[in-house]
C-alpha positions as CSV (number, residue, x, y, z in Angstrom):
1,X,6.3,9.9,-1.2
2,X,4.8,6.3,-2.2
3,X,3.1,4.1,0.6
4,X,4.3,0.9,-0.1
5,X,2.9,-1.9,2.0
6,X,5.6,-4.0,0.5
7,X,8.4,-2.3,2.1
8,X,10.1,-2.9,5.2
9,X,12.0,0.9,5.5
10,X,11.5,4.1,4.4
11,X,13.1,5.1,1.5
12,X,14.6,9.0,0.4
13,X,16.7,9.5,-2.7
14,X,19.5,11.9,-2.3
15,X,17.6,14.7,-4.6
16,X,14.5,15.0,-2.3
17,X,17.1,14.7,0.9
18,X,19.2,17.7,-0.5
19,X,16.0,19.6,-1.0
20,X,14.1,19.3,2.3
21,X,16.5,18.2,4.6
22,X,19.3,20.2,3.6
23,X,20.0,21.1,7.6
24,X,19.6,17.2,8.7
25,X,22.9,15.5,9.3
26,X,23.4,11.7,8.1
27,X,24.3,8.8,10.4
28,X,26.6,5.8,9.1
29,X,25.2,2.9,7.5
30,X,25.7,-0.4,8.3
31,X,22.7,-2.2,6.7
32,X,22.2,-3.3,3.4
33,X,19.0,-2.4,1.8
34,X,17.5,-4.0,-1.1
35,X,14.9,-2.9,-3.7
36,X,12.4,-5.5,-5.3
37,X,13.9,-8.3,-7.3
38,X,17.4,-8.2,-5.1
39,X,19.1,-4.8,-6.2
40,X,21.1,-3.6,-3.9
41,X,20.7,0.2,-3.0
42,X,23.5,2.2,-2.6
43,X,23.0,4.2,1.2
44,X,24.2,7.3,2.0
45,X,23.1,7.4,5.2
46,X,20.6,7.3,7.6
47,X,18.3,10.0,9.7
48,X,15.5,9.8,12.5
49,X,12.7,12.4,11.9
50,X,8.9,12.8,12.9
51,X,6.6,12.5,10.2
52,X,3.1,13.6,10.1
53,X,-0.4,13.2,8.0
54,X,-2.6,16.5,7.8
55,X,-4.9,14.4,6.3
56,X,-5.9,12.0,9.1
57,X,-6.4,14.0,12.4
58,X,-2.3,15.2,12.1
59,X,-1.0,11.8,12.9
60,X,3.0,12.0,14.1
61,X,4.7,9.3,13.6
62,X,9.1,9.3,14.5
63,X,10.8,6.8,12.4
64,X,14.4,6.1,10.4
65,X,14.7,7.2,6.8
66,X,17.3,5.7,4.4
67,X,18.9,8.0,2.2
68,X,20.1,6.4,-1.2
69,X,22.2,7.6,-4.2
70,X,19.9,8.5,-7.4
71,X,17.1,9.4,-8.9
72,X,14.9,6.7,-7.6
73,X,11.8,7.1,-5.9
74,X,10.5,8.0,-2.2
75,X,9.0,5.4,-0.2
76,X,6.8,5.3,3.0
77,X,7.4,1.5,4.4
78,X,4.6,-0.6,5.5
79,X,4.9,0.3,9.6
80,X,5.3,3.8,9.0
81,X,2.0,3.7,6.3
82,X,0.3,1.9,9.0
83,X,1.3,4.1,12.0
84,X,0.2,7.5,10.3
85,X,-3.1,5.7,9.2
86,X,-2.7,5.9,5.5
87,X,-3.6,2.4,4.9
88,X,-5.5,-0.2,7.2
89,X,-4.7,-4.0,7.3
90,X,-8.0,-5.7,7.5
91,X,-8.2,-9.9,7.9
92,X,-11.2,-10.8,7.6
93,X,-12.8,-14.4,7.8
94,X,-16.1,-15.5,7.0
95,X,-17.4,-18.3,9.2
96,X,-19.4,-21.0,7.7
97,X,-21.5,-21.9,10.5
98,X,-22.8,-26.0,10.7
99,X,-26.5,-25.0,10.7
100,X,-26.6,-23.2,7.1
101,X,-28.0,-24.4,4.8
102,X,-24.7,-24.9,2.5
103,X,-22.9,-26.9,4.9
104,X,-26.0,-29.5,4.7
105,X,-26.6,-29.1,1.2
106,X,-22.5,-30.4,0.7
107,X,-21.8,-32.1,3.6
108,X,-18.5,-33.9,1.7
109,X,-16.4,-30.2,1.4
110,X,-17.3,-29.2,5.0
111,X,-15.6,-32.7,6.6
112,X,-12.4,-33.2,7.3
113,X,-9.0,-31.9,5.9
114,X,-7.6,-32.9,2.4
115,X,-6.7,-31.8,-1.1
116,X,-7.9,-30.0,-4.1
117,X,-8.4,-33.1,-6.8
118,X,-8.9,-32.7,-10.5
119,X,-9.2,-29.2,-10.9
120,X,-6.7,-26.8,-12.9
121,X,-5.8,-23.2,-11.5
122,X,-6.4,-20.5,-14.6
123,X,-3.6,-18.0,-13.6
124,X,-4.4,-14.3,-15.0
125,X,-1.0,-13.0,-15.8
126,X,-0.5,-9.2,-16.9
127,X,2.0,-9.9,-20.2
128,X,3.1,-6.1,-19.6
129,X,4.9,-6.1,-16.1
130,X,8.2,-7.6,-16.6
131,X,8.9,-11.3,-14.5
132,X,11.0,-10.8,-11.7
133,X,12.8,-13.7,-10.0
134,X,12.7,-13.7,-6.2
135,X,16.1,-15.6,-4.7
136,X,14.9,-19.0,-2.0
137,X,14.6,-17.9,1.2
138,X,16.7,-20.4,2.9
139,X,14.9,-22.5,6.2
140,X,17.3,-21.3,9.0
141,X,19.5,-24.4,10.2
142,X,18.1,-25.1,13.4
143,X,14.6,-25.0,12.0
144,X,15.2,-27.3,9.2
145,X,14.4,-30.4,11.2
146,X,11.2,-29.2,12.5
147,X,10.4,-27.8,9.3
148,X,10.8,-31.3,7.2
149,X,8.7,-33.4,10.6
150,X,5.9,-31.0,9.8
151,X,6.0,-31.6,6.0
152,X,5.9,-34.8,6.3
153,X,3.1,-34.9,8.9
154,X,1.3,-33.0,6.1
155,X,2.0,-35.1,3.5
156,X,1.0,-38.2,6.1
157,X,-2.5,-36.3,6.6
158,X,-3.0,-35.8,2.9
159,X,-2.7,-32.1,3.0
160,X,-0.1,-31.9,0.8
161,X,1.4,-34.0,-1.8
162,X,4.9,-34.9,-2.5
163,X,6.0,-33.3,-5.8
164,X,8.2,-36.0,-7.2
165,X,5.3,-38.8,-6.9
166,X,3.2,-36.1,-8.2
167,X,5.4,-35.3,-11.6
168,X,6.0,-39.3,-11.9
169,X,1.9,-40.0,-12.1
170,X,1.2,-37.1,-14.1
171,X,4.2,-38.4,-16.8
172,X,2.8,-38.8,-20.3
């Protein structure tokens, strides 16, 4: 089984079900469950069982498995990697206190809010993984107001900048 910090459930294919949960009855299904780049799996059912990690003090952890038709792999979602400590979410942020010694040395970048001006992002792209296009994640109605006040409150505080003025400056 994969941790995959990128996945929101856990993940059996029928193969590995058959084989070590041959006595486990399925539930039905009513929940569509999509792989990466929108495929839609094909569920067979569900099942609650408690899992555990002999590695890491024998960690138990009871959480809802998808089973799906084929030969595709097994994966441990992000909650469940979490839960049995497999993997650790750390957020770290350095402080830049107003006494040291680069804050006084470039007192400009350390004032204020603003943008990035003049510079060019070099994006490092690995040719062999295949693109995969991501659908829009529509803004829910009732938040679309809110959503376009604080875009343009943004855009007012020269935080962000609107791309059409943006495309017509940069024309050639």
């Amino acid at each position: 089984m994969t941790a995959d910090t990128a996945a929101s459930c856990n993940i059996i294919n029928e193969c590995t079900f058959s084989s070590k949960f041959s006595g486990v009855l399925l539930n039905t299904n009513t929940n569509n469950v999509h792989a990466y780049g929108g495929t839609t799996l094909k569920v067979k059912g569900i099942f609650t069982d408690t899992i555990s990690c002999k590695t890491n003090d024998n960690v138990t952890f009871t959480d809802t498995f998808y089973v799906v038709e084929g030969q595709c792999g097994c994966l441990l979602s992000n909650r469940a990697s979490q839960n049995l400590k497999l993997v650790a979410v750390k957020q770290y942020v350095n402080v830049v206190l107003e006494s040291s010694d680069v804050v006084k040395k470039y007192p400009n970048v350390f004032n204020g809010i603003g943008q990035l001006q003049n510079f060019e992002v070099k994006l490092h792209i690995d040719e062999s993984v295949p693109p995969v296009a991501q659908r829009h994640r529509r803004i829910p109605y009732h938040m679309r107001k809110m959503v376009e006040n604080e875009l343009l409150e943004l855009e007012r505080n020269d935080i962000i900048a609107n791309q059409a003025i943006m495309r017509e400056r940069h024309r050639p």
